[in-house]
Backbone atoms as SQL, in Angstrom:
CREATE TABLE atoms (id INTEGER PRIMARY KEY, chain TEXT, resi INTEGER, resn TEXT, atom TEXT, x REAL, y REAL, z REAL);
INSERT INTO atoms VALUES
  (1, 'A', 1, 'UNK', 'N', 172.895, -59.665, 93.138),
  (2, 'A', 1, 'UNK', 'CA', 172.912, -59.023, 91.845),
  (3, 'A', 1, 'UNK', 'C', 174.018, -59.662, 91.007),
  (4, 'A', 2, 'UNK', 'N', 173.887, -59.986, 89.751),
  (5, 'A', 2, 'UNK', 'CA', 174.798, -60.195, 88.870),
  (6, 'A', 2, 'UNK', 'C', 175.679, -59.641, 88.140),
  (7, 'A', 3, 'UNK', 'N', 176.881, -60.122, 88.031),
  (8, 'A', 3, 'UNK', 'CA', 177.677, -58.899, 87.339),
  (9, 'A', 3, 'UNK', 'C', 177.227, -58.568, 86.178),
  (10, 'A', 4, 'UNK', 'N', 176.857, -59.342, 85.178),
  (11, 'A', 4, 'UNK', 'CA', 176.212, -58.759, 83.802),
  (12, 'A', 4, 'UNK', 'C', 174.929, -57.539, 84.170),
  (13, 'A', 5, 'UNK', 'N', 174.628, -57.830, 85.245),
  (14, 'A', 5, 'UNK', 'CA', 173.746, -56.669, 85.398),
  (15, 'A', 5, 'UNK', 'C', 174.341, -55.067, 85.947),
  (16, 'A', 6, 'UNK', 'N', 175.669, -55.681, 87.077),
  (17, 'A', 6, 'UNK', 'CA', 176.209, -54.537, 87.188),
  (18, 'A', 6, 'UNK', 'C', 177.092, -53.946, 86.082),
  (19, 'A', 7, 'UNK', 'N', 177.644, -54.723, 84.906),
  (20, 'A', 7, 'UNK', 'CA', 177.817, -53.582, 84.075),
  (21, 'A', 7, 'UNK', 'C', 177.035, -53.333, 83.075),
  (22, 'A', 8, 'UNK', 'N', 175.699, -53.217, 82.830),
  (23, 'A', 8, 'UNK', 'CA', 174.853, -52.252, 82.114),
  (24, 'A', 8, 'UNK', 'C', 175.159, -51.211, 82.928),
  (25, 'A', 9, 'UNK', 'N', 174.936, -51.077, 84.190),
  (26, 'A', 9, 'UNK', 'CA', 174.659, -49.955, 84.771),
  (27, 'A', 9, 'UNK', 'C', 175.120, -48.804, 84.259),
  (28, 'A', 10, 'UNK', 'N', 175.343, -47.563, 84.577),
  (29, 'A', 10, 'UNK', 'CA', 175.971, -46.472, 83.964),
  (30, 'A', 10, 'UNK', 'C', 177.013, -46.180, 84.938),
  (31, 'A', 11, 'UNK', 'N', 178.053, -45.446, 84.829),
  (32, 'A', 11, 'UNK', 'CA', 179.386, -44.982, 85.499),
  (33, 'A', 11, 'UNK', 'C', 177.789, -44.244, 86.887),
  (34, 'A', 12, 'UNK', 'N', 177.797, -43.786, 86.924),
  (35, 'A', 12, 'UNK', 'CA', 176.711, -42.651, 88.180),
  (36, 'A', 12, 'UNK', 'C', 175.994, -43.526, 88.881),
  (37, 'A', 13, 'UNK', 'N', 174.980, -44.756, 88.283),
  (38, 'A', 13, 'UNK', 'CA', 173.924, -45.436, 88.560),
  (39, 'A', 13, 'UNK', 'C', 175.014, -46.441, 89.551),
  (40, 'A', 14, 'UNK', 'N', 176.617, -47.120, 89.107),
  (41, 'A', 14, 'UNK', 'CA', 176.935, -47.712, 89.387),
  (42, 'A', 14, 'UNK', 'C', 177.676, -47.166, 90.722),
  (43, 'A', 15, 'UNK', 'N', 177.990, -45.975, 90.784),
  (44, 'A', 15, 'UNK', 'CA', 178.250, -45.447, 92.027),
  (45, 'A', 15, 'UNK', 'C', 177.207, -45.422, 93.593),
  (46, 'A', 16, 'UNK', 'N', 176.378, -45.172, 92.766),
  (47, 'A', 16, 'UNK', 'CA', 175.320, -44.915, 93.782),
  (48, 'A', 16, 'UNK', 'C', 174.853, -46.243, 94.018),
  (49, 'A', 17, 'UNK', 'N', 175.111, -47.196, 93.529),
  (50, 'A', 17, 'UNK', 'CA', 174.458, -48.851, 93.945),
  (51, 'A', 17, 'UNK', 'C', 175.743, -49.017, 94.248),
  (52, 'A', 18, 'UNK', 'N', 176.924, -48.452, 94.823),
  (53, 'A', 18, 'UNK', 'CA', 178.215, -48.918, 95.831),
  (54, 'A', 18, 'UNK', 'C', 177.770, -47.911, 96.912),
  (55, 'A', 19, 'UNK', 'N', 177.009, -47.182, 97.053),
  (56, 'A', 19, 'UNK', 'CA', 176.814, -46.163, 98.299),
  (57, 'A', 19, 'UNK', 'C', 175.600, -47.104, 98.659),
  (58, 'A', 20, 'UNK', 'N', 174.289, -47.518, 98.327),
  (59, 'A', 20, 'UNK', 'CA', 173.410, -47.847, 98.831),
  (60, 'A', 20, 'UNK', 'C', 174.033, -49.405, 99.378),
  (61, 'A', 21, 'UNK', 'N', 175.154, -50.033, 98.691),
  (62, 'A', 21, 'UNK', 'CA', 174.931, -51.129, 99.457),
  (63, 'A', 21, 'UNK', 'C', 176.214, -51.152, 100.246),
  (64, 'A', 22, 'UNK', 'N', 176.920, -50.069, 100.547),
  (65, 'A', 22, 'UNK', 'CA', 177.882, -49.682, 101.788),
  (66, 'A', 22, 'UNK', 'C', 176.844, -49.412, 103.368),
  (67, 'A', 23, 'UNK', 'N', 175.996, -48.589, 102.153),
  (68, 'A', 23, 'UNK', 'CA', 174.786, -48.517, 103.732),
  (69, 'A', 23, 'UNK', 'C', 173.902, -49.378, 104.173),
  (70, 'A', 24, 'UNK', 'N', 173.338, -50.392, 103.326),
  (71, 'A', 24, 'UNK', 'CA', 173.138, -51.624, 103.758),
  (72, 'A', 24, 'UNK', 'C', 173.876, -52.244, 104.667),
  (73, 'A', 25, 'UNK', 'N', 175.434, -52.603, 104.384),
  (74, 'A', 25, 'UNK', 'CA', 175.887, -53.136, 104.805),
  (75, 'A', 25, 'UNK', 'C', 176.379, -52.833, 106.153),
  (76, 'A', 26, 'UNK', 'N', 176.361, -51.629, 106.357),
  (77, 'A', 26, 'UNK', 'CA', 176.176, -50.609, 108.149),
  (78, 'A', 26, 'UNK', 'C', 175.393, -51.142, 108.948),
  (79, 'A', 27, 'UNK', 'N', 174.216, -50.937, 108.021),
  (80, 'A', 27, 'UNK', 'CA', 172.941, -51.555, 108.966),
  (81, 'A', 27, 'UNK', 'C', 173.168, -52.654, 109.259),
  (82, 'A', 28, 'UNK', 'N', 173.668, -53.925, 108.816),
  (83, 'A', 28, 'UNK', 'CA', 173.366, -54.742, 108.772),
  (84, 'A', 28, 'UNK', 'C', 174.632, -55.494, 110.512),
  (85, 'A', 29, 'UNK', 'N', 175.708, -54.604, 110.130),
  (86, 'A', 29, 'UNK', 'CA', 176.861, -54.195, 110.651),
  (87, 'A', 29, 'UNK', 'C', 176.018, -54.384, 112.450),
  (88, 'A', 30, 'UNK', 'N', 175.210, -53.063, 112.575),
  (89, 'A', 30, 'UNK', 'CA', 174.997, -52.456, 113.295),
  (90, 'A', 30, 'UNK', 'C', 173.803, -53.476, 113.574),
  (91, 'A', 31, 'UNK', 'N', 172.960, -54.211, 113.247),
  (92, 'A', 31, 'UNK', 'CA', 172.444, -55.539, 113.262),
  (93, 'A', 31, 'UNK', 'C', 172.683, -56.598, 114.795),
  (94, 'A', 32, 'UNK', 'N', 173.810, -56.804, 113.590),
  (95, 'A', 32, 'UNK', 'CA', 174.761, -58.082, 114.014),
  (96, 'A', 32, 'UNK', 'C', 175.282, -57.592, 115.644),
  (97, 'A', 33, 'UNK', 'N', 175.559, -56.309, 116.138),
  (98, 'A', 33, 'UNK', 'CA', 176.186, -55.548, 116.830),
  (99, 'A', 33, 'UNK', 'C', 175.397, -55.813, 117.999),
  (100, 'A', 34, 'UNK', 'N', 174.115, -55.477, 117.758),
  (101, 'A', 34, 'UNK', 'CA', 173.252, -55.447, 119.240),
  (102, 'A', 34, 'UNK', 'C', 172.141, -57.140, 118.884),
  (103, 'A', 35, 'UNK', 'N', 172.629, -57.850, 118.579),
  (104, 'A', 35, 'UNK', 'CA', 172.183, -59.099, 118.462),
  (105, 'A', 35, 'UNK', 'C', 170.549, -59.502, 117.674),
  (106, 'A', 36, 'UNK', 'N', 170.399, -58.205, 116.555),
  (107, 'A', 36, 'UNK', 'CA', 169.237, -58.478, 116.347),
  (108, 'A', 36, 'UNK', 'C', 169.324, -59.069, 114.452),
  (109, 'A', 37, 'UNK', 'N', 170.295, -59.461, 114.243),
  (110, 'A', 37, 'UNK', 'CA', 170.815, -59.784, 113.114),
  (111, 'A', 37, 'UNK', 'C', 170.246, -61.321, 113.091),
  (112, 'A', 38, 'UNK', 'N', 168.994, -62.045, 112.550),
  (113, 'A', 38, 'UNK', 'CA', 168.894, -63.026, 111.936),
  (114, 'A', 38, 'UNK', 'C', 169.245, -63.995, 111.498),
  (115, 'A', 39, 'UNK', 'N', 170.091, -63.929, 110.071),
  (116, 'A', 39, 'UNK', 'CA', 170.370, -64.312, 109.166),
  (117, 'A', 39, 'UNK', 'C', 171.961, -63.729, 108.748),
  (118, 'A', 40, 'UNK', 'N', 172.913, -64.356, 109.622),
  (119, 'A', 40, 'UNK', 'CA', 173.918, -64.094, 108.943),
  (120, 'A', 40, 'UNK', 'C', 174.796, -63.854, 107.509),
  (121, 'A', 41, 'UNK', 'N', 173.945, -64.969, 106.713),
  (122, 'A', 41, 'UNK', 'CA', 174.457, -65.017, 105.496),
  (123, 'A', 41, 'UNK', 'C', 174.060, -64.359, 104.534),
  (124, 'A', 42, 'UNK', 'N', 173.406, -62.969, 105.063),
  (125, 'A', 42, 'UNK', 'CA', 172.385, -62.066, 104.290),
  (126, 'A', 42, 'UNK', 'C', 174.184, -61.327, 104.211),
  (127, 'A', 43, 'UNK', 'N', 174.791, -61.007, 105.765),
  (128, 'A', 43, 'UNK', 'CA', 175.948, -60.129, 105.332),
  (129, 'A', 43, 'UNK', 'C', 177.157, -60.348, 104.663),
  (130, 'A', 44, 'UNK', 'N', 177.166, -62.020, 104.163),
  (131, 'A', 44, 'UNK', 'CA', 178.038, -62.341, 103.471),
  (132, 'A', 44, 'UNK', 'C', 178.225, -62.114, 102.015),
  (133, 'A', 45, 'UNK', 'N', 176.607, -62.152, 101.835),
  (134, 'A', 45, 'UNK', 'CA', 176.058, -62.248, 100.367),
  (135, 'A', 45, 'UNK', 'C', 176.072, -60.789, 100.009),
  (136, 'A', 46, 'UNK', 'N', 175.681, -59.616, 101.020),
  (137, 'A', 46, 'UNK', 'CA', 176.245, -58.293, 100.308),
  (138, 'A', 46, 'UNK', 'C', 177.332, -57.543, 100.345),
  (139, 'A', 47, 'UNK', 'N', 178.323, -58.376, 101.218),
  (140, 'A', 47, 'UNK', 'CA', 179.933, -58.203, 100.678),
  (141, 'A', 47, 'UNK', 'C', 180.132, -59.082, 99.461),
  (142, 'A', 48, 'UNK', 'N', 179.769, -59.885, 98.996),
  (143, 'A', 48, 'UNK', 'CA', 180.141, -60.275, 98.057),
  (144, 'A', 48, 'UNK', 'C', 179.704, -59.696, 97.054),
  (145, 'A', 49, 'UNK', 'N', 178.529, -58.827, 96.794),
  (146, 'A', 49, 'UNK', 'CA', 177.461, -58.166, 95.596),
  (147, 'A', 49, 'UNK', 'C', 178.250, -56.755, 95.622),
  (148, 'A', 50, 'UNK', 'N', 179.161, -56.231, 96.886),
  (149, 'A', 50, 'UNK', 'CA', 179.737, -55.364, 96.678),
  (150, 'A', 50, 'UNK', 'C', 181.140, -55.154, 96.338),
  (151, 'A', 51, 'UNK', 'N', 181.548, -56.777, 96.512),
  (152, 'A', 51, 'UNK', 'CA', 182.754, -56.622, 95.593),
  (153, 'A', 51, 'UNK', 'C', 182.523, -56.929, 94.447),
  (154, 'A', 52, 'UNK', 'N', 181.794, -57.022, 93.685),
  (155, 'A', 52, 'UNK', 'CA', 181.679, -57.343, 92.617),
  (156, 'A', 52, 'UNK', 'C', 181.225, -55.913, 91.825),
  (157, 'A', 53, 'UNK', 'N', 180.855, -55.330, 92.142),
  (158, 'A', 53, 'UNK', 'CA', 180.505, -53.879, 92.279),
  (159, 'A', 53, 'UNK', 'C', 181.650, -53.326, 91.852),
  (160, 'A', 54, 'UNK', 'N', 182.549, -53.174, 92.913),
  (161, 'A', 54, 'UNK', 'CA', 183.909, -52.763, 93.031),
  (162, 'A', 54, 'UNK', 'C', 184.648, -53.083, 91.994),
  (163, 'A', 55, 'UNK', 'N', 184.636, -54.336, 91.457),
  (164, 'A', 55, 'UNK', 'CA', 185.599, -55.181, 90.635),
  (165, 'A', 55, 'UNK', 'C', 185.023, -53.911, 89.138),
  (166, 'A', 56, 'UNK', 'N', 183.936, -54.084, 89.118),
  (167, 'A', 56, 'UNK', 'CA', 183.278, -53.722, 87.908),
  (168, 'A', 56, 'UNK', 'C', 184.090, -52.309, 87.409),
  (169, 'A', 57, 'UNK', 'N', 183.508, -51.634, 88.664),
  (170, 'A', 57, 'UNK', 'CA', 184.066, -50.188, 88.387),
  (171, 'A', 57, 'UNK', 'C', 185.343, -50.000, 88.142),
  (172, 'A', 58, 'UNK', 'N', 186.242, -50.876, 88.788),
  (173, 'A', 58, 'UNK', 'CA', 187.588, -50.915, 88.628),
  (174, 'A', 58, 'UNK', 'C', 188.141, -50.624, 87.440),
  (175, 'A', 59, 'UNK', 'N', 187.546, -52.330, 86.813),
  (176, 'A', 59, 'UNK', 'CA', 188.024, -52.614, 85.211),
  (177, 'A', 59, 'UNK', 'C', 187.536, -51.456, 84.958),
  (178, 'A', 60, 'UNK', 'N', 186.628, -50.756, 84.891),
  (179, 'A', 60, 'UNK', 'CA', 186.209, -49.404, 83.803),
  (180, 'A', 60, 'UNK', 'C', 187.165, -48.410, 84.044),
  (181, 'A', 61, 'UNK', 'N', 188.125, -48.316, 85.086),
  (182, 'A', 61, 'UNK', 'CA', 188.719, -47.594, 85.115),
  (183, 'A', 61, 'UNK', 'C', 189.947, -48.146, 84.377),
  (184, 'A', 62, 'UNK', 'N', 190.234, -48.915, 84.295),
  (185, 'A', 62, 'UNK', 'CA', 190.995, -49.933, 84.066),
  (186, 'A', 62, 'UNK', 'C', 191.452, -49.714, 82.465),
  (187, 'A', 63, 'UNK', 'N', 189.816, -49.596, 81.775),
  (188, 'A', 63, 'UNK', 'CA', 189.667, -50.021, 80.444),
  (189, 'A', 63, 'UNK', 'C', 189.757, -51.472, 80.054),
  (190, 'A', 64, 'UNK', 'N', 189.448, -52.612, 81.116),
  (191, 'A', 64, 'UNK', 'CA', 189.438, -53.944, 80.775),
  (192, 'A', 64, 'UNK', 'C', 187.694, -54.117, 80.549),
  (193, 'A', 65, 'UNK', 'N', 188.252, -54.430, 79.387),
  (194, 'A', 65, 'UNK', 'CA', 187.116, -54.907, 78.705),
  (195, 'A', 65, 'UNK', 'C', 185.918, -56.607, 78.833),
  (196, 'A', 66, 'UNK', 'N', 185.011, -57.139, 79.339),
  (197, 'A', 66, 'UNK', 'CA', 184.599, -58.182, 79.556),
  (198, 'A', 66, 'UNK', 'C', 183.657, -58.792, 78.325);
């Protein structure tokens, strides 16, 4: 996901797309755990979509403007 897309989102919409991809990232967790994890770089790519997430919400708290 792109950040220009994560900030349209709304303050609520953007919360809940940091909960759905915390739980993604469990699963994916839990994957990797019992060796049925694929594609490693699937879990790199949604730590990275979730810091960016993070970053977003931040600045709004922030009041930094992009």
């Amino acid at each position: 996901m792109n950040v220009n897309e994560l900030r349209e989102l709304t303050p609520a919409e953007l919360d809940e797309k940091i909960y759905e991809l915390k739980q993604n990232l469990c699963e994916l967790r839990r994957k990797k755990a019992v060796g049925q994890l694929e594609h490693g770089e699937e879990m790199r790519a949604l730590r990275k979509t979730l810091a960016k997430a993070e970053t977003v919400k931040r600045q709004r708290e922030l009041g930094i403007q992009k």
